[in-house]
C-alpha positions as CSV (number, residue, x, y, z in Angstrom):
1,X,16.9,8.9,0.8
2,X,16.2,12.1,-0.6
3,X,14.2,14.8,-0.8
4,X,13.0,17.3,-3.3
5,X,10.4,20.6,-3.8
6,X,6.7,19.6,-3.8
7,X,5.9,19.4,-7.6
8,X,3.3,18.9,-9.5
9,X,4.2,15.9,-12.0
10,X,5.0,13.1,-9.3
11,X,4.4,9.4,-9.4
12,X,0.9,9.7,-7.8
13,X,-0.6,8.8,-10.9
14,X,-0.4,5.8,-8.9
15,X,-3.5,3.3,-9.4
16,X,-4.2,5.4,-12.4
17,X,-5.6,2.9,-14.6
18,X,-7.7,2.8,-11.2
19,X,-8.9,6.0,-11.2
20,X,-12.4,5.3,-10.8
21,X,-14.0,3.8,-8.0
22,X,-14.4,0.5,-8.8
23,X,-17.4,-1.5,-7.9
24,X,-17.2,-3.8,-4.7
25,X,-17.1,-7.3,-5.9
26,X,-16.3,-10.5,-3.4
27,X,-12.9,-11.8,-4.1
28,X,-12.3,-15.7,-4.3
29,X,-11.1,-17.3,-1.3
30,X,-7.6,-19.5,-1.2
31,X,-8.7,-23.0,-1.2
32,X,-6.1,-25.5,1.0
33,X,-5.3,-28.8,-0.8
34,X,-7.5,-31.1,1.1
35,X,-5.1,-34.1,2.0
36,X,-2.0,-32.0,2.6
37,X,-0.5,-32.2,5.2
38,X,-0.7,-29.8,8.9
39,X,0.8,-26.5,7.6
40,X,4.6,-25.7,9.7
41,X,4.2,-22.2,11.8
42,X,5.2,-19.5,9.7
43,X,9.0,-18.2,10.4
44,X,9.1,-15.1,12.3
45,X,10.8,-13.4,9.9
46,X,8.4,-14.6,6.8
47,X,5.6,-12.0,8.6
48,X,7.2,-8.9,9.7
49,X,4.2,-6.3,10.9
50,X,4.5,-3.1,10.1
51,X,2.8,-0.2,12.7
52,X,2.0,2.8,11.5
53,X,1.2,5.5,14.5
54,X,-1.2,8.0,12.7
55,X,-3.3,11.2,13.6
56,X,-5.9,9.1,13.1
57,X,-4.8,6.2,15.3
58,X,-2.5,3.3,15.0
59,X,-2.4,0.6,11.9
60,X,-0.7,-3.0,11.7
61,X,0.2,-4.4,8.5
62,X,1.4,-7.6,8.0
63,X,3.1,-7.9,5.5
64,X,3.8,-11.4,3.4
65,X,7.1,-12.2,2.4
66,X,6.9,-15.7,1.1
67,X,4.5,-13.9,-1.4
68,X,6.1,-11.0,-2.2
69,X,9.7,-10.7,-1.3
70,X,11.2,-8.2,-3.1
71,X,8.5,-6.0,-2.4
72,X,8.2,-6.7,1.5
73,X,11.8,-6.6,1.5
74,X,11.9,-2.4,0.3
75,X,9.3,-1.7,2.1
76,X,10.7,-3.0,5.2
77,X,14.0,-2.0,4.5
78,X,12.5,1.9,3.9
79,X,10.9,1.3,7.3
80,X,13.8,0.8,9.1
81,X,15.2,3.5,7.5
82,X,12.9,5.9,9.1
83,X,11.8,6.9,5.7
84,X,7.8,7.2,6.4
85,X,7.9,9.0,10.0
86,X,6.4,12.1,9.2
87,X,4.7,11.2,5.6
88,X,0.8,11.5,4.9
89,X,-1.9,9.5,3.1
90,X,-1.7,11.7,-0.3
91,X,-4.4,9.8,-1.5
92,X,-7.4,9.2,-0.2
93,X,-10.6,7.9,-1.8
94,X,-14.1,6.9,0.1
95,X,-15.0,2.9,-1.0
96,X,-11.7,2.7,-2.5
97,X,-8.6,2.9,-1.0
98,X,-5.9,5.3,1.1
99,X,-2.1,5.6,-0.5
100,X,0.6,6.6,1.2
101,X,4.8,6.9,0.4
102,X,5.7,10.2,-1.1
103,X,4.3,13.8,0.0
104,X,5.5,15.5,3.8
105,X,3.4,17.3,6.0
106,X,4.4,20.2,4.9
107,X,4.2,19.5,1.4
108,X,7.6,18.3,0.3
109,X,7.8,15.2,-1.7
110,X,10.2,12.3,-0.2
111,X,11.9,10.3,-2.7
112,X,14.0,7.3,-2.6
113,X,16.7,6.5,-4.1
114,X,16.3,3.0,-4.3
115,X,15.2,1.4,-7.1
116,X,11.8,-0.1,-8.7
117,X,11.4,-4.1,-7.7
118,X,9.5,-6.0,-10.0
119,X,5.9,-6.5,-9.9
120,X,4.5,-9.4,-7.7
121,X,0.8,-8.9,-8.3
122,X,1.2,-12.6,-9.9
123,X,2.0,-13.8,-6.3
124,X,-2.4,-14.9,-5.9
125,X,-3.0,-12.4,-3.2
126,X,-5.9,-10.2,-4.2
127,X,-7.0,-6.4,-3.4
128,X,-9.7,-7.2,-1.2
129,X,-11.0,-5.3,1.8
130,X,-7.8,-4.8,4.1
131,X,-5.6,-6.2,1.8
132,X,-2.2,-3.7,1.4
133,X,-0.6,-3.2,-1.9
134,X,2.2,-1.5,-3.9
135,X,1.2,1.6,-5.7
136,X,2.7,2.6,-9.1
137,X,2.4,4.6,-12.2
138,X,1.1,3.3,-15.5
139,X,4.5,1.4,-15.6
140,X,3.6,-1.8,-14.4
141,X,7.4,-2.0,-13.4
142,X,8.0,0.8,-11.3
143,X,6.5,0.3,-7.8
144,X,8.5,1.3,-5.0
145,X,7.9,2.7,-1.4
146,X,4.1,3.8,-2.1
147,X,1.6,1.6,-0.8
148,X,-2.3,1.7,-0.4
149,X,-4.4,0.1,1.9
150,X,-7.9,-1.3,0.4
151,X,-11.2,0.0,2.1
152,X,-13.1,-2.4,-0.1
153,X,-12.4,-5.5,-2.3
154,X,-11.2,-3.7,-5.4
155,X,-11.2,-6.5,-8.2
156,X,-10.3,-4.6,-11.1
157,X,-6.4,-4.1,-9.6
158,X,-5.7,-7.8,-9.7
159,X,-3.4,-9.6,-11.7
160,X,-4.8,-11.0,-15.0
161,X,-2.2,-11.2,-17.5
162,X,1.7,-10.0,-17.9
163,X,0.8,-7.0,-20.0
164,X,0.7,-3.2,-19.5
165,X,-2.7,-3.1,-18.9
166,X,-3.2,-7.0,-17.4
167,X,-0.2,-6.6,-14.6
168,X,-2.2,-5.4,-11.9
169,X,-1.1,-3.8,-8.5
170,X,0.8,-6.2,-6.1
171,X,-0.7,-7.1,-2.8
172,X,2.0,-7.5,-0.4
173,X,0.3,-8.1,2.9
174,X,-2.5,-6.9,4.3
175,X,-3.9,-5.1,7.8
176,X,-4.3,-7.3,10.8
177,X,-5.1,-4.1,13.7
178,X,-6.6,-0.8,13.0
179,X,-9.2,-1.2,10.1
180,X,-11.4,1.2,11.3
181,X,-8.8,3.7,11.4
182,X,-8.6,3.5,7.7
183,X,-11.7,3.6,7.1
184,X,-11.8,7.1,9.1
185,X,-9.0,8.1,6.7
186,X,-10.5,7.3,4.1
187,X,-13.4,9.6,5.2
188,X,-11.8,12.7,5.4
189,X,-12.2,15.6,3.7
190,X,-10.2,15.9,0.3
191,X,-9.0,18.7,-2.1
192,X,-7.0,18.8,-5.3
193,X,-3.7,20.2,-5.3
194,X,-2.6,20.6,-8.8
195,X,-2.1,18.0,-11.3
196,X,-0.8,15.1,-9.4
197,X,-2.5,15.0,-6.2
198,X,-6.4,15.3,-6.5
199,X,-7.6,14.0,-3.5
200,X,-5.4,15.2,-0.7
201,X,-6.5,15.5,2.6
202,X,-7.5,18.4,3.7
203,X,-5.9,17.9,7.2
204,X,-3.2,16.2,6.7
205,X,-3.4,12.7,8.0
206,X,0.2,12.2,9.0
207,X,2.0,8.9,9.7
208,X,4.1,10.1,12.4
209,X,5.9,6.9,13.1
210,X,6.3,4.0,11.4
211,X,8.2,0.9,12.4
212,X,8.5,-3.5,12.4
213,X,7.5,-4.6,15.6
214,X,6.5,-8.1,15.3
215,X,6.0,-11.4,13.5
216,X,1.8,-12.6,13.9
217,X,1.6,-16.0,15.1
């Protein structure tokens, strides 16, 4: 891991064919093949939960690795790592969404040095209320350690095609505990800070530690 001087020109374009708030639209539900048969407990290690202890209070992700390994894999491994203790949600729009991955408390962006994973937004998992994702740039190839948390079904970041502008943002899990603590994040006052972060908390809402606790049952 590694880290370098705040600056402006930063991968938070992330989302940034998103830009706009998108309007709240229900997302389809996962139907279950009627005659097949009683579905085996999940292994332990298929849905590792992430906990994020925040200013705000505490968040569990769970995150799906059957669905999206590669990326559920970096994330985890990053997590481990330490590498989001001390980070903050550098994003944060109202009805939309709250991003974390990049930008300290005391403004100093933390980079990886690992590299992109392929896009999984293919994987059927939409960006629905709750439902956590990888951020990227315009590059539908180059998602990393950012992630966002939905606050509302966001439709229009689905997969619909394997194209630039059809690829979509990969959902990789999505929060099981602490909802309304995102929602109060995503609440918050917000400023722009130069080009690449224009709406930053004004108080920074820091993840102070972040680590895999459990498998849900």
């Amino acid at each position: 891991m590694k880290t370098r001087q705040f600056v402006a020109v930063i991968a938070a374009g992330l989302l940034a064919a998103a830009c706009q708030k998108p309007k709240p639209e229900a997302a389809a539900a996962n139907a279950a093949a009627p005659a097949a048969p009683a579905a085996q407990p999940a292994r332990a290690d298929s849905l590792p939960r992430v906990v994020l202890e925040t200013t705000k209070g505490r968040i569990v992700m769970q995150l799906d690795r059957a669905r999206a390994p590669r990326s559920v894999d970096n994330i985890v491994e990053h997590v481990n790592a330490h590498f989001y203790d001390g980070l903050v949600f550098h994003r944060v729009i109202p009805g939309f969404m709250i991003q974390a991955g990049v930008l300290t408390a005391a403004g100093m962006e933390k980079l990886s040095s690992a590299p992109p994973v392929p896009n999984e937004a293919d994987n059927g998992l939409k960006n629905v209320r709750g439902a956590v994702a990888l951020a990227r740039t315009y590059d539908p190839q180059s998602g990393g350690v950012q992630f966002y948390i939905n606050v509302a079904d966001n439709p229009s970041l689905d997969f619909k095609a394997k194209t630039v502008e059809g690829w979509g943002y990969a959902v990789i899990g999505r929060v099981v505990e602490g909802m309304d603590v995102a929602i109060r994040i995503s609440a918050v006052p917000t400023t722009v800070h130069g080009a690449a972060y224009a709406n930053l908390p004004v108080e920074p809402v820091i993840i102070t530690r972040a680590y895999v606790e459990t498998a849900a049952k």
